[in-house]
N, C-alpha and C positions, 0 to 999 in steps of 0.2 A: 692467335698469339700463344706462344708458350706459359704465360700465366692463366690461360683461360683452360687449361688443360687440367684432365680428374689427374689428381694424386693418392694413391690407393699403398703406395709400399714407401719404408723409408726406415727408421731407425728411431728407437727409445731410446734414453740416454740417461745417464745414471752416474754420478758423484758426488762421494762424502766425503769428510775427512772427520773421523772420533777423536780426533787432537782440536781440531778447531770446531768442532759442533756441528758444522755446519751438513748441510745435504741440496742438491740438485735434482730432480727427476722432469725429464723434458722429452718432448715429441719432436723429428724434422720428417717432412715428406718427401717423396718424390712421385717419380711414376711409374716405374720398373725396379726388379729387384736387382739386377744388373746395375744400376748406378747405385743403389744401395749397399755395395758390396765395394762400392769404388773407394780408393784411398782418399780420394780427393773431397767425397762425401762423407766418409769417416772425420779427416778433419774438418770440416761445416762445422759437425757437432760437436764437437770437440771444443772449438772455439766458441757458441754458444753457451755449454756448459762452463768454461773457463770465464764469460762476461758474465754470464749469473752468477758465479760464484763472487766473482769482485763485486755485484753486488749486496749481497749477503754480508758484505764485511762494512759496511756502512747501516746495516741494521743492529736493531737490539732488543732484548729477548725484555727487558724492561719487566724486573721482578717474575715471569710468570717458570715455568717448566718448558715451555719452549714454545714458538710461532711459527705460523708457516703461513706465505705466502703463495696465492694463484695468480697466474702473469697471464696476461693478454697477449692475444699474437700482434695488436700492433705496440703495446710499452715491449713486449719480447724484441723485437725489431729496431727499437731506438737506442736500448744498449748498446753501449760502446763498448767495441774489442779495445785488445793489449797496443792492436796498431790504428788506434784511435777511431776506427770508421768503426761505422754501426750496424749491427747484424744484417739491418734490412737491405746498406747496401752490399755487405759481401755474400748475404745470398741471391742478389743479384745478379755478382760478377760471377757465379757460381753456375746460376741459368744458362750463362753465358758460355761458362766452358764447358759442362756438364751437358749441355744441349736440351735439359728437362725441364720442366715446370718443378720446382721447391718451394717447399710452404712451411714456416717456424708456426707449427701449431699450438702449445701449450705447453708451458713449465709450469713446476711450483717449486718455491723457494721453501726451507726448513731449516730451522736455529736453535738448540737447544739450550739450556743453562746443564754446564755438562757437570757440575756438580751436583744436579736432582736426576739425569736420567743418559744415557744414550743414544746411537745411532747408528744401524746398518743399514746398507743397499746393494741390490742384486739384480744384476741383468742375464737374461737368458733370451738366446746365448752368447756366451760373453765373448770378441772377438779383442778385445785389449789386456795387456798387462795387467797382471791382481796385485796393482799397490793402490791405497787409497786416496792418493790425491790423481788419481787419472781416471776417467770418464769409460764406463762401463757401458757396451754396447748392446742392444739385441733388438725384440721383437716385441720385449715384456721386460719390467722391471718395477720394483716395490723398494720402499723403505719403512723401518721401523721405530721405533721410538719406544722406548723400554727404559726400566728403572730393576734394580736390583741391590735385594737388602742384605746386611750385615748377613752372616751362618748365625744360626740359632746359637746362643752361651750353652746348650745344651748337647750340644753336639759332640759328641763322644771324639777325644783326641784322635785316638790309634785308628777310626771310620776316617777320619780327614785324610791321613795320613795315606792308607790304603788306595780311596780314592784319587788322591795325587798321584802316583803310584800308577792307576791302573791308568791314568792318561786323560782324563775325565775332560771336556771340551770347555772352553773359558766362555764368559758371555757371550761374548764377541765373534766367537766360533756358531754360540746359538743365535743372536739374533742375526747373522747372516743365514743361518739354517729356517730360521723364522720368516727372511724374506722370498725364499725358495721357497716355503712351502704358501705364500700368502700366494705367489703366482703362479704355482701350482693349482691351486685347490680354491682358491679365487672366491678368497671368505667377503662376506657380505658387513659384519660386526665384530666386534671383538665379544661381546658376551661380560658375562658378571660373574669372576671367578667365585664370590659367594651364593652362586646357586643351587639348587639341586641338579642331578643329573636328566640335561634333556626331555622334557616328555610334550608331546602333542594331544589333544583332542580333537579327534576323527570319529567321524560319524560309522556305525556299525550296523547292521543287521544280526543281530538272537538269532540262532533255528526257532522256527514256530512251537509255541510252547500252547497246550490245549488246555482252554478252560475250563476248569473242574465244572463249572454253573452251569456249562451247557450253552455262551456265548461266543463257540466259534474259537477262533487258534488269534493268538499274538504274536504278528512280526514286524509292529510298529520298529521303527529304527531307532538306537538309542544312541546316546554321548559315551566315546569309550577314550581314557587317558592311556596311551600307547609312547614307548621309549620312538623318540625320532631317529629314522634309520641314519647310519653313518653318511651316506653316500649324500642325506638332504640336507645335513646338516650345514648353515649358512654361515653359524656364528663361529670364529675361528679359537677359542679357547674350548670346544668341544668337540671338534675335525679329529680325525686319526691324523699325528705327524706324521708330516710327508717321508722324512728320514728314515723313521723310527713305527713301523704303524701298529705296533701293538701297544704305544700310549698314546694318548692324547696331547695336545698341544697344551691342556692346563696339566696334566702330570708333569711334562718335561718344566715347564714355569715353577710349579710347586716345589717340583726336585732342586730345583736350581735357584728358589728364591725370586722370581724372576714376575715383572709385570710390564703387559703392554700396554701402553698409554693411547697408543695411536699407529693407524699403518698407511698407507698409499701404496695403489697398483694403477701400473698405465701399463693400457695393449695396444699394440700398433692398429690402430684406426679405430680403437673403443671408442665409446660416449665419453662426452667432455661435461663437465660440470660449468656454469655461469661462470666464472672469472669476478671474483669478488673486487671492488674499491678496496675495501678493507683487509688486513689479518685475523686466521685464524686464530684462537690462541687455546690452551689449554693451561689451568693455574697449579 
């Protein structure tokens, strides 16, 4: 039976709208990249992304900075489309034309209160129009969650001015930048912009050092605090930007005023986390 078949390729999915808060980020499978490529599987996702989004508009962020929800593949499946059938059954009829096994693996839903914070997302690579009420396609895709403060009173007029001037990229430019490089460089934490710079303790070997007393040479191993190399680094306010790699992803933040609250990346066939009853939330 074509349901009992592996599903190994298919499409990420990805839409936000920073006017209404809201964000999508969703997995569909198949079994070839050949119907993954199909117009016909294109709209699948499309239309999943479009039913989670209606329902997102029956949520509410209820005082916090924003919530996010993880869907199950079978509540994924019960949503109802715009033509009132339910995902489970149009990707059924879908099996049907498509001649594959298809599998709605996992969305998460995401709300903010867009008076505390923002929202971008990014699919790579992206195979639809770049306006944001339309669903973003690829192989990988992330979203952000970001807050950004007043310019310092301190801030010298004629520096502003200049700055404008030279073209300088709005949030909105960086926190898409931001979700490029989360799927890039595929950070593990965001980190605590009030820290110091990076550092590890790793174990070390001394050259043998000879004991004056006449007990033999010392090359017991000791504890050495060493800067974490760029390339291991997990936490993503410490990564080289992906854009920009001679600063850091908390330069570009600091420069810009700029804080991450919160990020999500999905890879086409990564690990899935438990599917919570409940919401996330963040206050």
């Amino acid at each position: 039976m074509l349901q009992d078949r592996v599903v190994s390729q298919g499409l990420i999915g990805v839409r936000y709208s920073p006017e209404d808060g809201t964000a999508v980020l969703l997995e569909v499978n198949c079994e070839t990249d050949f119907v993954a490529r199909n117009a016909k599987f294109h709209e699948l996702v499309n239309t999943v992304a479009e039913a989670c989004s209606r329902e997102l508009q029956l949520k509410a962020v209820d005082g916090a900075s924003y919530h996010k929800w993880s869907i199950t593949p079978e509540l994924l499946a019960s949503f109802k489309s715009s033509h009132d059938k339910t995902l489970g059954d149009l990707t059924a009829l879908s099996i049907g034309t498509l001649g594959e096994n298809i599998v709605l693996r996992r969305a998460l839903l995401v709300k903010i209160n867009s008076k505390e914070c923002k929202i971008s997302g990014y699919a790579h690579a992206s195979d639809s129009l770049p306006t944001s009420k339309c669903c973003y396609l690829g192989r990988y895709g992330a979203l952000v969650i970001y807050r950004q403060s007043p310019p310092s009173s301190k801030t010298n007029t004629a520096t502003e001015q200049v700055a404008e001037q030279a073209g300088l990229l709005s949030s909105e430019d960086i926190g898409r930048q931001l979700c490029q490089h989360i799927v890039g460089m595929n950070p593990e934490s965001i980190g605590k912009m009030d820290d110091d710079v990076p550092e590890v303790i790793v174990p070390v070997r001394k050259e043998a050092v000879v004991d004056t007393r006449g007990e033999g040479e010392n090359d017991e191993p000791v504890e050495e605090v060493v800067p974490v190399a760029a390339d291991d680094e997990s936490r993503l306010i410490y990564q080289e930007f992906l854009t920009e790699p001679t600063m850091t992803v908390r330069d570009v933040l600091e420069q810009n005023n700029m804080e991450v609250l919160d990020f999500v990346r999905f890879e086409l066939g990564g690990k899935t986390q438990e599917a919570e009853a409940t919401d996330s939330e963040r206050g």
